[in-house]
C-alpha atoms as a printed R data frame, in Angstrom:
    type eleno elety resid chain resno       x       y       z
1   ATOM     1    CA   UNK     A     1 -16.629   3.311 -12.188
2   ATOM     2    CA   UNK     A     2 -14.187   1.467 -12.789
3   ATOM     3    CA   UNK     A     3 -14.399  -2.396 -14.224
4   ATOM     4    CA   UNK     A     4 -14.984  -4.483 -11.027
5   ATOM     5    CA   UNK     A     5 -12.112  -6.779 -11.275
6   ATOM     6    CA   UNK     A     6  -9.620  -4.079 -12.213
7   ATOM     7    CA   UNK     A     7  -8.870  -1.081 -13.551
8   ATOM     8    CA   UNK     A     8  -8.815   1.025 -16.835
9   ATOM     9    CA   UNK     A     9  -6.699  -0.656 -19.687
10  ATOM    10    CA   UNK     A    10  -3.116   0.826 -19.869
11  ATOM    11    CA   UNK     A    11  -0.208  -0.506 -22.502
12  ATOM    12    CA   UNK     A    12   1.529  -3.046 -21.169
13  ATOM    13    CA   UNK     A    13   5.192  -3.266 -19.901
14  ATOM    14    CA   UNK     A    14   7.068  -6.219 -19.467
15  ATOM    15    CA   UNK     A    15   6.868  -8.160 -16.091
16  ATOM    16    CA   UNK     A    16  10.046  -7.591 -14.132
17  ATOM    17    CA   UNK     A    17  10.653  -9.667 -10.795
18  ATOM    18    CA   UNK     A    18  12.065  -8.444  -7.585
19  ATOM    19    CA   UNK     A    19  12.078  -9.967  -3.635
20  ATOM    20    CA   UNK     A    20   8.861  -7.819  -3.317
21  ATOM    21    CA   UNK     A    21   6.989  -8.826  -6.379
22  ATOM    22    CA   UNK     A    22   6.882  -7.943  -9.704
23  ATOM    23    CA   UNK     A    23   6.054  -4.894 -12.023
24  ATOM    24    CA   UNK     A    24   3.327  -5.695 -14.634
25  ATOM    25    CA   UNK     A    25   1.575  -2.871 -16.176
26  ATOM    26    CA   UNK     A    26  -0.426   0.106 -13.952
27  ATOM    27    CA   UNK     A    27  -3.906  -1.927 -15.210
28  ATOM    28    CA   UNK     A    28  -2.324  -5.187 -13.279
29  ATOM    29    CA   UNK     A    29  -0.413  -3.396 -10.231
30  ATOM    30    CA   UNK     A    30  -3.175  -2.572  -8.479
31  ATOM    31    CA   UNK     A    31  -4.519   0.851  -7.068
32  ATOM    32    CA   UNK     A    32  -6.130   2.965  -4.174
33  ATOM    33    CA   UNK     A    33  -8.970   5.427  -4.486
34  ATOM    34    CA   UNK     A    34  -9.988   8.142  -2.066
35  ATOM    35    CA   UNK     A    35 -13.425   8.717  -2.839
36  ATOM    36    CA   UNK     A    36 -13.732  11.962  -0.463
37  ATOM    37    CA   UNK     A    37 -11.183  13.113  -2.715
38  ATOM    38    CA   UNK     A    38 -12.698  12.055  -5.605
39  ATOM    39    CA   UNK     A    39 -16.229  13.691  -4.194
40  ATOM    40    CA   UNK     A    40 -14.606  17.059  -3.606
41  ATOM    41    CA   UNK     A    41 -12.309  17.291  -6.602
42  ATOM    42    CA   UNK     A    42  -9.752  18.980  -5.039
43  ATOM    43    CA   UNK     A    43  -6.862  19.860  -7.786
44  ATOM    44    CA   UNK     A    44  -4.478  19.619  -5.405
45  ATOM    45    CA   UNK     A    45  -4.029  16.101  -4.075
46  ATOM    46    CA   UNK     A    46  -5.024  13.742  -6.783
47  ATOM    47    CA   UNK     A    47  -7.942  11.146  -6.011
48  ATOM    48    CA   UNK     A    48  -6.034   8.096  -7.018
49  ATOM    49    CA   UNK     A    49  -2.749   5.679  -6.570
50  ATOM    50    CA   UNK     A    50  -1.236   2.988  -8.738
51  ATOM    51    CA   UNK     A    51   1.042   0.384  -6.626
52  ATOM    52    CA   UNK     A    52   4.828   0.902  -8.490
53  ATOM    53    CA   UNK     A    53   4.730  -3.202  -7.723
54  ATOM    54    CA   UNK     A    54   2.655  -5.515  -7.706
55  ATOM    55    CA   UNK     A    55   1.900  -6.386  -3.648
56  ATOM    56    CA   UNK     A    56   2.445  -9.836  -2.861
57  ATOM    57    CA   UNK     A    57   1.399 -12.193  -0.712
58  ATOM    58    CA   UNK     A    58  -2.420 -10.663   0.006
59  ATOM    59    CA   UNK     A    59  -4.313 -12.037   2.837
60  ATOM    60    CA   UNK     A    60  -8.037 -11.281   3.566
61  ATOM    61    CA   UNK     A    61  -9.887 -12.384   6.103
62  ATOM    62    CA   UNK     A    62 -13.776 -13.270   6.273
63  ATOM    63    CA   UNK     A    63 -15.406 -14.355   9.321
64  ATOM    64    CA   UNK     A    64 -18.808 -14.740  10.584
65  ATOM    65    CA   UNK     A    65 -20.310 -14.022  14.236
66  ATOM    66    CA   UNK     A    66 -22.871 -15.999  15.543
67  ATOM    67    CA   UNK     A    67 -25.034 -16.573  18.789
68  ATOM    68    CA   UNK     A    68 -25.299 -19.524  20.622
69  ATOM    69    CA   UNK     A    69 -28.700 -20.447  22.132
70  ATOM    70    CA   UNK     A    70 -28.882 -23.450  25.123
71  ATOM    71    CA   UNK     A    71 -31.687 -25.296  25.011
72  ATOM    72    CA   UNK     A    72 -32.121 -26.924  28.549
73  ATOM    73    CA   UNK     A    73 -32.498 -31.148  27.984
74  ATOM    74    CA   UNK     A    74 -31.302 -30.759  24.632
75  ATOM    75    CA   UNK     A    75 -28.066 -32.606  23.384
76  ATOM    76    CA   UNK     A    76 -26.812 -29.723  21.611
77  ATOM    77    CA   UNK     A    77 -26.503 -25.870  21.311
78  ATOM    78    CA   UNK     A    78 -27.849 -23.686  18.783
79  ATOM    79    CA   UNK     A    79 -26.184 -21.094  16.798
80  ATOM    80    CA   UNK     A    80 -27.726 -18.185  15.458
81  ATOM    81    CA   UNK     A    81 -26.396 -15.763  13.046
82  ATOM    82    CA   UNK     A    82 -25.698 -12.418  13.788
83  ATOM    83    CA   UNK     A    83 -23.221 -11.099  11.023
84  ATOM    84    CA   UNK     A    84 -20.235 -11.522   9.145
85  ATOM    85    CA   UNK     A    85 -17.530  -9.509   9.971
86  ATOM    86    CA   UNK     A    86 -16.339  -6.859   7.447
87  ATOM    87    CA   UNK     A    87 -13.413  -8.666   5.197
88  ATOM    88    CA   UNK     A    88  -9.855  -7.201   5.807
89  ATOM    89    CA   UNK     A    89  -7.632  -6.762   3.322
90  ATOM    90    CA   UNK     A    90  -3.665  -6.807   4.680
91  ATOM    91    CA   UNK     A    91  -0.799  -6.352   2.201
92  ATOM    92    CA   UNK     A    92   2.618  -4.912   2.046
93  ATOM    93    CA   UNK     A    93   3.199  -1.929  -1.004
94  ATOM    94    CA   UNK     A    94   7.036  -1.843  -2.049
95  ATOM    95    CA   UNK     A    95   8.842   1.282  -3.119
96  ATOM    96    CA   UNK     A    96  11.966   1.438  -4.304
97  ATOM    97    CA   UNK     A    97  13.178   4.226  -6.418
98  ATOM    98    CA   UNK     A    98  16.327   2.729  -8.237
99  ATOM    99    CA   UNK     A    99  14.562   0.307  -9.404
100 ATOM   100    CA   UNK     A   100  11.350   2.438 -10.487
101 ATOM   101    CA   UNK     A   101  13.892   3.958 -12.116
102 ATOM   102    CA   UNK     A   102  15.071   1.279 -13.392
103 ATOM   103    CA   UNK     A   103  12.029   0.312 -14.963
104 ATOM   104    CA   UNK     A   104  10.951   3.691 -16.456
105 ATOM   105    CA   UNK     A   105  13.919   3.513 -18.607
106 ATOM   106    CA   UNK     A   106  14.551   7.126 -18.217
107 ATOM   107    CA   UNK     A   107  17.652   8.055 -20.524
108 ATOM   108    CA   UNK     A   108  18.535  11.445 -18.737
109 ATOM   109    CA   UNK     A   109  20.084  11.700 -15.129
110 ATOM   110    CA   UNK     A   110  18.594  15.319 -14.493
111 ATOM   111    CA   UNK     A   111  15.812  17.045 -15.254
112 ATOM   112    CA   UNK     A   112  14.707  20.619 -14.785
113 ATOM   113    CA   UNK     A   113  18.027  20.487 -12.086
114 ATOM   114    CA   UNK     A   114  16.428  17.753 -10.197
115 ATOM   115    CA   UNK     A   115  17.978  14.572 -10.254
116 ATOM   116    CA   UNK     A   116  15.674  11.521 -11.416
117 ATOM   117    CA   UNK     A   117  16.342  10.348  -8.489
118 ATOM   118    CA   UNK     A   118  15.266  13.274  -5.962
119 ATOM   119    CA   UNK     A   119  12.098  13.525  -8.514
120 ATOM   120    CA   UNK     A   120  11.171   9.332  -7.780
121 ATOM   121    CA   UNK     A   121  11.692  10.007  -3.973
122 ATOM   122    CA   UNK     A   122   9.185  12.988  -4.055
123 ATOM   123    CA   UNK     A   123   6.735  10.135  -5.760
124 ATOM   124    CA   UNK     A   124   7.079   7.944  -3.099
125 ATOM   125    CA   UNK     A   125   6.386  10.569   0.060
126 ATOM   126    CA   UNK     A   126   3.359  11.856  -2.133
127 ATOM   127    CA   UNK     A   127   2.198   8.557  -2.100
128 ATOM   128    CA   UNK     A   128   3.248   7.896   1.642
129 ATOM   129    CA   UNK     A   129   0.667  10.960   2.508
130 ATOM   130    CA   UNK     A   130  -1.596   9.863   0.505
131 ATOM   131    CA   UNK     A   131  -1.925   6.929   2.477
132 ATOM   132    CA   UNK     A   132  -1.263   8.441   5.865
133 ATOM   133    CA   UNK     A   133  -4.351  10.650   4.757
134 ATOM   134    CA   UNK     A   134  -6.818   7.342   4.768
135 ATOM   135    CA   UNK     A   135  -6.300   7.352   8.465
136 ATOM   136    CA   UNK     A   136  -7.651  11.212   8.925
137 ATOM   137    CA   UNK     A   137 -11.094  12.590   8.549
138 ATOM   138    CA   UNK     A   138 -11.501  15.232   5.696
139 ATOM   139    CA   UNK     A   139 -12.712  19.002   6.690
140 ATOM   140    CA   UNK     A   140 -16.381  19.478   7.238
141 ATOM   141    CA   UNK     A   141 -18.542  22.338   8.334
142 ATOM   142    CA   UNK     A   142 -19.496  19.250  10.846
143 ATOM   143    CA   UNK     A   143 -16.138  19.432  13.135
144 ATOM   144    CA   UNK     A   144 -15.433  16.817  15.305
145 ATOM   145    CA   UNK     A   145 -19.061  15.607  15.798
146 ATOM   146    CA   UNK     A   146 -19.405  13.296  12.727
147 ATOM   147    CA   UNK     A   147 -16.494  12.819  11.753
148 ATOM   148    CA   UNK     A   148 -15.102   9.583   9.507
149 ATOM   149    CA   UNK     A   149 -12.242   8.313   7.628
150 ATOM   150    CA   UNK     A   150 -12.486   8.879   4.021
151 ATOM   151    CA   UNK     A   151 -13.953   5.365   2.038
152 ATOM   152    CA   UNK     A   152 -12.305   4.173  -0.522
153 ATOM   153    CA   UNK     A   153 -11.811   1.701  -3.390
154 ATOM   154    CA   UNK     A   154  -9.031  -0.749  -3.295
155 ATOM   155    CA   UNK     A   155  -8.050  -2.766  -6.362
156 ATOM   156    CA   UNK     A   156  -6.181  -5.708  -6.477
157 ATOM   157    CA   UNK     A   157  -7.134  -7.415 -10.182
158 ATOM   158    CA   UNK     A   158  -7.829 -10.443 -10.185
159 ATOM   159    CA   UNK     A   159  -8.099 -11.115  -6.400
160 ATOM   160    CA   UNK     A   160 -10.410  -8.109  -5.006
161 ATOM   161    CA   UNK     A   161 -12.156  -4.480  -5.165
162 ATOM   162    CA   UNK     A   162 -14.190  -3.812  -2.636
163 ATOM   163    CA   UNK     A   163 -15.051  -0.092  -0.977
164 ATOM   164    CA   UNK     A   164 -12.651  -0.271   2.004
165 ATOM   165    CA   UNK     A   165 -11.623   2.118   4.893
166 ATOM   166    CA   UNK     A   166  -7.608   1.974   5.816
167 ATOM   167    CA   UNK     A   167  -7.596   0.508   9.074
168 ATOM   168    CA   UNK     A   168  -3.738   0.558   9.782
169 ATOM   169    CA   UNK     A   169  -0.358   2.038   8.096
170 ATOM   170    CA   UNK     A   170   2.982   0.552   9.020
171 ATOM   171    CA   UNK     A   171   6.372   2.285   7.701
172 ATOM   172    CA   UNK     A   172   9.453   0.767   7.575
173 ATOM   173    CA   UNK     A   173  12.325   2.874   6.003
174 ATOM   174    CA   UNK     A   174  14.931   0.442   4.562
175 ATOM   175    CA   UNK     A   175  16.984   3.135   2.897
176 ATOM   176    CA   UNK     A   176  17.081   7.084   2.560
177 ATOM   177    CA   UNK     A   177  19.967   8.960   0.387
178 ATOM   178    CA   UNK     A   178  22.635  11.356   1.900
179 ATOM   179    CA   UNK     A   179  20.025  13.975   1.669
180 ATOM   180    CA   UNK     A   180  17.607  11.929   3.413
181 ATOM   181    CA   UNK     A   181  15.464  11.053   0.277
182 ATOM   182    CA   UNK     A   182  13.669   7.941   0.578
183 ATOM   183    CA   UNK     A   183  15.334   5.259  -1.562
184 ATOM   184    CA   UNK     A   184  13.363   2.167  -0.377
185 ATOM   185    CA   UNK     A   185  10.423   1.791   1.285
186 ATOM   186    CA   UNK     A   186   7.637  -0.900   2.234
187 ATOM   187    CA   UNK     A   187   4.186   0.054   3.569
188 ATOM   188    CA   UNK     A   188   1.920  -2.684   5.656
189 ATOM   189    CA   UNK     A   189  -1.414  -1.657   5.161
190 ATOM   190    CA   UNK     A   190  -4.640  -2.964   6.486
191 ATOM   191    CA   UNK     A   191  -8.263  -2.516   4.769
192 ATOM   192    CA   UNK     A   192 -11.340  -3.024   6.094
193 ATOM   193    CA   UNK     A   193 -14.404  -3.542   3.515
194 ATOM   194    CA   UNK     A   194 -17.203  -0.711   4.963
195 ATOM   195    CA   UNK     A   195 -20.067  -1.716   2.155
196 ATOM   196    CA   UNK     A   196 -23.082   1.146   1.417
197 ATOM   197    CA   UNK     A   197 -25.732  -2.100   1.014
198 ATOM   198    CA   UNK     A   198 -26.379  -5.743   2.461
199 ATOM   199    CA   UNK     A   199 -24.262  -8.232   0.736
200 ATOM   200    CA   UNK     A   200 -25.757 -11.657   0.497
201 ATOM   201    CA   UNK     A   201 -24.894 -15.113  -0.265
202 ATOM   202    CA   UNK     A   202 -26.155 -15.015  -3.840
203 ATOM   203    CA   UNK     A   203 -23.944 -11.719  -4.279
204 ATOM   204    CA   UNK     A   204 -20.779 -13.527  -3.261
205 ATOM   205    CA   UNK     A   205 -21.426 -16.217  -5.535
206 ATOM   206    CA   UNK     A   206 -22.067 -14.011  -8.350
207 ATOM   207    CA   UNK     A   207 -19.255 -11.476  -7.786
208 ATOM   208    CA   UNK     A   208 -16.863 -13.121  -4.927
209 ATOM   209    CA   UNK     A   209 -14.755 -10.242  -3.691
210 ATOM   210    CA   UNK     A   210 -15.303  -7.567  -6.570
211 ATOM   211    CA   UNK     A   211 -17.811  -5.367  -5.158
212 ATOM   212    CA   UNK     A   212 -17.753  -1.619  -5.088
213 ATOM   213    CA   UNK     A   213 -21.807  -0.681  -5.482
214 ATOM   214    CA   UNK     A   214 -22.680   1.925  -2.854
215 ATOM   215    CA   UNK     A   215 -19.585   3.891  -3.975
């Protein structure tokens, strides 16, 4: 598993700005990983995504539900609590393959007769399916009786990693190529936190919002 406030150490690169964040190293961009993939090992479709940018802003929301009890004579209600509603996780993942480019600083403008650029824009609709896949139930002998969205681990170093089920995808296509390649790309996705055990206060104060046990 991997360290609960982020991921695996990977060199670093230098940070490099843009209207949709910025592009720190792989161990600082953040990452997504399907843990039904990961569980079947599947050598197809790889288990795990690294954000090409940095997602910013991140909003999560906590809230708790309670039950109010009337008391008849008394000067004031009483609340009960029931739960706290699963944390959400909503943030926007940039593509944007000139500038991944860019980046990369690949010295070539071909390879293999595929142009660097066709080969980026393949990256990005891998990773577009890969998403779009959260939102599906994997095969099972089970069918349609029992079926769930694959779980998995969302990382966000330094502000969360919690074991998560993708809630909602929305695609907006700023910009494809003549061939229709996508060029740029954002991604509004919404997590929801689906924990394996009961997390108390004591475990918030100890490990705030990086908390993948039950994975």
């Amino acid at each position: 598993m991997e360290d609960q406030s982020g991921s695996p150490s990977v060199e670093s690169s230098p940070n490099i700005g843009s209207i949709a964040g910025q592009r720190p190293s792989a161990a600082v961009r953040g990452y997504v990983k399907n843990l039904l993939l990961e569980e079947t090992g599947n050598p197809d479709f790889p288990d795990l995504i690294t954000f090409p940018f940095r997602p910013t802003p991140i909003n999560i929301d906590t809230s708790a539900n309670t039950d109010t009890l009337d008391v008849i004579g008394m000067s004031h209600a009483y609340e009960s609590y029931v739960n706290t509603a699963n944390a959400t996780v909503n943030f926007e993942i940039y593509y944007n393959a000139l500038m991944m480019i860019k980046e990369e600083a690949f010295e070539n403008t071909s390879e293999g007769g595929k142009s660097i650029l066709n080969k980026k824009s393949e990256e990005i609709e891998l990773q577009r399916r890969f998403l779009q896949a959260l939102l599906y139930p994997g095969k099972s002998t089970e069918g349609v009786i029992g079926a769930q969205l694959p779980p998995c681990i969302v990382c966000l170093p330094g502000i969360v990693t919690i074991r998560a089920k993708l809630s909602s995808l929305g695609e907006v296509h700023e910009r494809v190529d003549i061939n229709g390649n996508i060029v740029e790309l954002r991604l509004a996705v919404s997590f929801k936190e689906a924990p394996m055990a009961r997390i108390s206060m004591e475990d918030v104060l100890t490990n705030g919002m990086f908390r993948t046990w039950g994975a």
